[in-house]
C-alpha positions in Angstrom: 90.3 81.9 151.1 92.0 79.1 152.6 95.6 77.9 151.4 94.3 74.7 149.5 92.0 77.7 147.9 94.7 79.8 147.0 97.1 76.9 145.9 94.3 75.8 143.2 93.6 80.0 142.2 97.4 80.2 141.5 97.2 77.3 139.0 94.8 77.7 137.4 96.2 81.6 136.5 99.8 79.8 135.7 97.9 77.3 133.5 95.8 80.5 131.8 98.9 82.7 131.4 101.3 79.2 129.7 98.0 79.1 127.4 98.4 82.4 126.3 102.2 82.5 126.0 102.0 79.5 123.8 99.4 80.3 121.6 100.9 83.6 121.3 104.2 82.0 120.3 102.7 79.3 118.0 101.2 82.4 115.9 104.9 83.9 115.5 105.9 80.4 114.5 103.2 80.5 112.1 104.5 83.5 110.5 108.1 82.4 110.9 109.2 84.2 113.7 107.9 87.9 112.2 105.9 90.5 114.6 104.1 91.9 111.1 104.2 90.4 107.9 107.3 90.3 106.0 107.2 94.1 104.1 108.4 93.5 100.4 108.0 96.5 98.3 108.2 96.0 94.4 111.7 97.0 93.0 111.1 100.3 90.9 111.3 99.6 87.3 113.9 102.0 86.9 116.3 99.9 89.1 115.6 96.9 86.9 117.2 95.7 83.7 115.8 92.8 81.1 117.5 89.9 80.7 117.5 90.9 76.5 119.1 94.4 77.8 122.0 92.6 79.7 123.1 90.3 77.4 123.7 93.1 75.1 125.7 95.1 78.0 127.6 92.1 78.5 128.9 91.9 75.1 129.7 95.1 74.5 133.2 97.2 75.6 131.0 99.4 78.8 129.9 96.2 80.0 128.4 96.6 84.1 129.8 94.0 86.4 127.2 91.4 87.3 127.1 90.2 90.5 125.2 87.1 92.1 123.7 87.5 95.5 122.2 83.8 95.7 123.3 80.9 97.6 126.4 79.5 96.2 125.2 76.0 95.1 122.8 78.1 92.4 125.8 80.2 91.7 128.0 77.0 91.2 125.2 75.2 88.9 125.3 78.1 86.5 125.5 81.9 86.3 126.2 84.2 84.1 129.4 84.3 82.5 131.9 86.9 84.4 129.7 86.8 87.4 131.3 87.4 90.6 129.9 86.0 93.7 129.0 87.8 96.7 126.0 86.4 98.2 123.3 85.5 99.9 122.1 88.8 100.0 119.9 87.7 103.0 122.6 87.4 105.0 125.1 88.7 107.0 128.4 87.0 105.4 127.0 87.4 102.3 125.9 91.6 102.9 129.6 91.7 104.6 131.6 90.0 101.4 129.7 92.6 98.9 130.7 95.6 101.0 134.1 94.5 101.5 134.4 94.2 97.7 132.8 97.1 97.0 135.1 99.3 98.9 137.4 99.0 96.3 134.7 100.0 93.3 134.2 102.8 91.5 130.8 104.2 93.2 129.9 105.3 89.3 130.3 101.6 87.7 127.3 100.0 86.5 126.7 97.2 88.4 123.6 94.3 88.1 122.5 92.4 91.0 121.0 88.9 90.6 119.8 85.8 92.5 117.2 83.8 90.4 116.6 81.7 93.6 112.9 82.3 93.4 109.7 85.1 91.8 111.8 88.4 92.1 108.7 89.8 94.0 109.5 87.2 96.7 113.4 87.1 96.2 115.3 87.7 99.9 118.8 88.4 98.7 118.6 91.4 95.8 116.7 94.0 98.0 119.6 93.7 100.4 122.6 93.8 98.2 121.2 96.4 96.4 120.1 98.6 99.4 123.9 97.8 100.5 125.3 99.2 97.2 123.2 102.6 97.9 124.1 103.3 101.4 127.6 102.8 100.1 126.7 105.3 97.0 126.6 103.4 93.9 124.6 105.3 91.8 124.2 102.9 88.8 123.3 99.7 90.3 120.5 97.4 88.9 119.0 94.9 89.8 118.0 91.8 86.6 114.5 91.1 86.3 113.9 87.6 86.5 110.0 87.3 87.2 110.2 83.6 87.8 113.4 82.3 88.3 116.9 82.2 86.8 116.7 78.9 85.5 113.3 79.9 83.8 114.1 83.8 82.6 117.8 82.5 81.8 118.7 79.0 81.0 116.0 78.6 79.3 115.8 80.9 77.2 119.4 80.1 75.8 121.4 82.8 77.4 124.9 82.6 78.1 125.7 80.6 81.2 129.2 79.4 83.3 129.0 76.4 85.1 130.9 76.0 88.8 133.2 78.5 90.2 
């Protein structure tokens, strides 16, 4: 093969293998960035609690603390009253500022995780936080089922709520 032969071979193979690449990349930008789909395993009914169950908790002397793993501007719209703050659970900051606090907890206390940010199914910030709580051996952490949101499984249905910080 002459040089203007091999000159035209090698790009046609660099065009074939930026084809590839790119469409290969495309398809992980498809999926946001994720090699498999996202694995989201249902939360165990046993590590849930009602919203009709906490409100009683709440108001009574053994009452769990209730923490909010959601992004702060939900958290500073409304949460439940006595909530601290130590969230996102989806990230980093957030999975940081829950273990810091935690160090100085009780590893028996009841304790309820909640975001509300979205379907709990689908929720990014409570299987964190509360897989942070285990490793760190909380034994009777929780996590509040809110099926839809917390605006629709709370608010609405005329729980108590705090407003800002």
């Amino acid at each position: 093969m002459n040089t203007v032969g091999h000159s035209v071979s090698r790009r046609i193979l660099a065009s074939t293998a930026f084809v590839v690449v790119a469409a290969a990349a495309s398809a992980l930008l498809l999926r946001g960035g994720q090699t498999a789909p996202p694995a989201n395993p249902e939360i165990p009914r046993s590590d849930t609690i009602q919203p009709d169950e906490l409100v009683k908790e709440i108001a009574s002397k053994d009452k769990p603390i209730v923490v909010c793993v959601a992004p702060r501007f939900l958290y500073d719209g409304a949460h439940i009253p006595g909530a601290l703050f130590h969230g996102p659970g989806s990230t980093a900051e957030g999975l940081a500022d829950l273990r810091h606090w935690a160090q100085g907890t009780a590893r028996d206390r009841a304790i309820v995780l909640y975001c509300g940010c979205c379907p709990l199914p689908r929720c990014p910030n409570v299987r964190p936080a509360l897989a942070q709580l285990r490793e760190m051996g909380f034994t009777h952490s929780k996590v509040l089922w809110l099926p839809k949101d917390f605006h629709t499984d709370w608010i609405e249905k005329g729980y108590p709520v705090e407003k800002g910080q």
